[in-house]
Each structure stands twice: as C-alpha cells, then as structure tokens.
C-alpha positions as CSV (number, residue, x, y, z in Angstrom):
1,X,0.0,0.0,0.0
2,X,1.5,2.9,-1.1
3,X,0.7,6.4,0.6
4,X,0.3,9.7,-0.9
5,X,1.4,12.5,1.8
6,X,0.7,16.1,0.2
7,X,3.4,19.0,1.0
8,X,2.1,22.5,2.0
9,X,1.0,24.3,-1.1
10,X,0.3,20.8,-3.0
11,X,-3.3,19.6,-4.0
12,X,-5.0,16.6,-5.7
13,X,-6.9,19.0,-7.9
14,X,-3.8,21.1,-8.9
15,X,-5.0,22.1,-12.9
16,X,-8.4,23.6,-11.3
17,X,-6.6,25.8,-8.8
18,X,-3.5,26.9,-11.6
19,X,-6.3,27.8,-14.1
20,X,-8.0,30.0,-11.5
21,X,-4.9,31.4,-10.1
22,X,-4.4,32.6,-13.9
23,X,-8.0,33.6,-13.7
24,X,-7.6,36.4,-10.8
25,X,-5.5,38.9,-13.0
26,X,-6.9,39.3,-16.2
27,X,-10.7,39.4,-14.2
28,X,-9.4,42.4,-12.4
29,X,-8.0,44.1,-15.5
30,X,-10.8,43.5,-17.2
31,X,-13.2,45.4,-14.3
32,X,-10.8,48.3,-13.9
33,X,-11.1,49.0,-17.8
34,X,-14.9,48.5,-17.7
35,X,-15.0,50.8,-14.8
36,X,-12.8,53.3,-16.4
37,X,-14.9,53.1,-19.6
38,X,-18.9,53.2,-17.7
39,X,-17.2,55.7,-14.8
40,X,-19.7,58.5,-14.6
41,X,-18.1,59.8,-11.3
42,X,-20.8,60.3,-8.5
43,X,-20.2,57.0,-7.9
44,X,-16.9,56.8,-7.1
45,X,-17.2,59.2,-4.6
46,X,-18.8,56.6,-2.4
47,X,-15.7,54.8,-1.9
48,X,-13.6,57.8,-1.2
49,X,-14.9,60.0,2.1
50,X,-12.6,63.4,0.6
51,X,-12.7,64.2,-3.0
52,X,-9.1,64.0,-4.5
53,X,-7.3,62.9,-1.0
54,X,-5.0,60.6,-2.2
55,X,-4.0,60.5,-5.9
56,X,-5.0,56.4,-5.4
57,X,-8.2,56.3,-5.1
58,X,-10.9,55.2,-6.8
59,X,-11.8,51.8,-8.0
60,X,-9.8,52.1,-11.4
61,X,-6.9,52.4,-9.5
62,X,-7.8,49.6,-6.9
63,X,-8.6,47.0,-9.6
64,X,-5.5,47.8,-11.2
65,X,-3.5,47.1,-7.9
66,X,-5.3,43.7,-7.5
67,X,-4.4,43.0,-10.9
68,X,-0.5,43.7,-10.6
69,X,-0.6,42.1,-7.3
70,X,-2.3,38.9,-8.7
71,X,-0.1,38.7,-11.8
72,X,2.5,36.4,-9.9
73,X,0.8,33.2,-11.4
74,X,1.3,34.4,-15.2
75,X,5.1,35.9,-14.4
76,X,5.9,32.1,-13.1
77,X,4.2,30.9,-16.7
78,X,6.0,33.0,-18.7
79,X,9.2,32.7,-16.8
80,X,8.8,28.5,-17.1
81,X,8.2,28.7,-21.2
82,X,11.0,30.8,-21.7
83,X,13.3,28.4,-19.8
84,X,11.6,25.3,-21.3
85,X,12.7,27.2,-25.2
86,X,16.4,28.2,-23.6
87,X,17.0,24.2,-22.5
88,X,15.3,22.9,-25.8
C-alpha cells in the first residue's frame, strides 16, 4: 500500500486551482477598464470619504492594484516557457 502525503501548497486537484490562479489577474483588468470606460463619477465618490485625498483612489486604480498584485501566477508561466525554449 502505497501512501500519498501532500506537501504545503500541494493539491489533488492542482489544474483547477492553476487555471484560476491565472484567472484572478486578467478578471481584475478587465473590471478596472470597464470601470474606467462606464465611470460617470458620483459614484466613485462613495468609496472615497474626501474628493481628491490621495492621488490612489478610486476603484480604477484599486482593480489595477489587485491585478498587478495577482499577476505572480502568469510571471511564473512565462518565466517556465522561456526556460523550457532556452534548454530545448
């Protein structure tokens, strides 16, 4: 009998959790350029209690963020296809 012991950070449904960890990034650059493009402006002012406090504000610039911060996923693809060309 042979048994399987799974490390921290290791799954038995690994492909469903790397397609949606390249999911996250592209989602939030996709809302921050719909909310850019459909931004009338009162709204916005809901998330912000001073108009103009901080030059990041606004939920353009916070979908943006999440997007760079959740772009780690597609940097490791690239950076593994590039390597896989190099050793070929």
């Amino acid at each position: 009998m042979t048994k399987t012991i799974l490390m921290i950070g290791e799954s038995t449904n690994a492909p469903a959790i790397h397609v949606l960890s390249l999911a996250a990034s592209p989602t939030f650059a996709i809302m921050a350029l719909l909310t850019s493009a459909l931004s009338a402006g009162p709204p916005d002012m809901l998330c912000s209690p001073t108009l103009h406090a901080s030059p990041l504000d606004g939920m353009v610039v916070m979908y943006s963020l999440m997007s760079a911060f959740h772009s780690a996923p597609w940097l490791k693809l690239i950076s593994s296809r590039r390597n896989a060309v190099r050793r070929a």
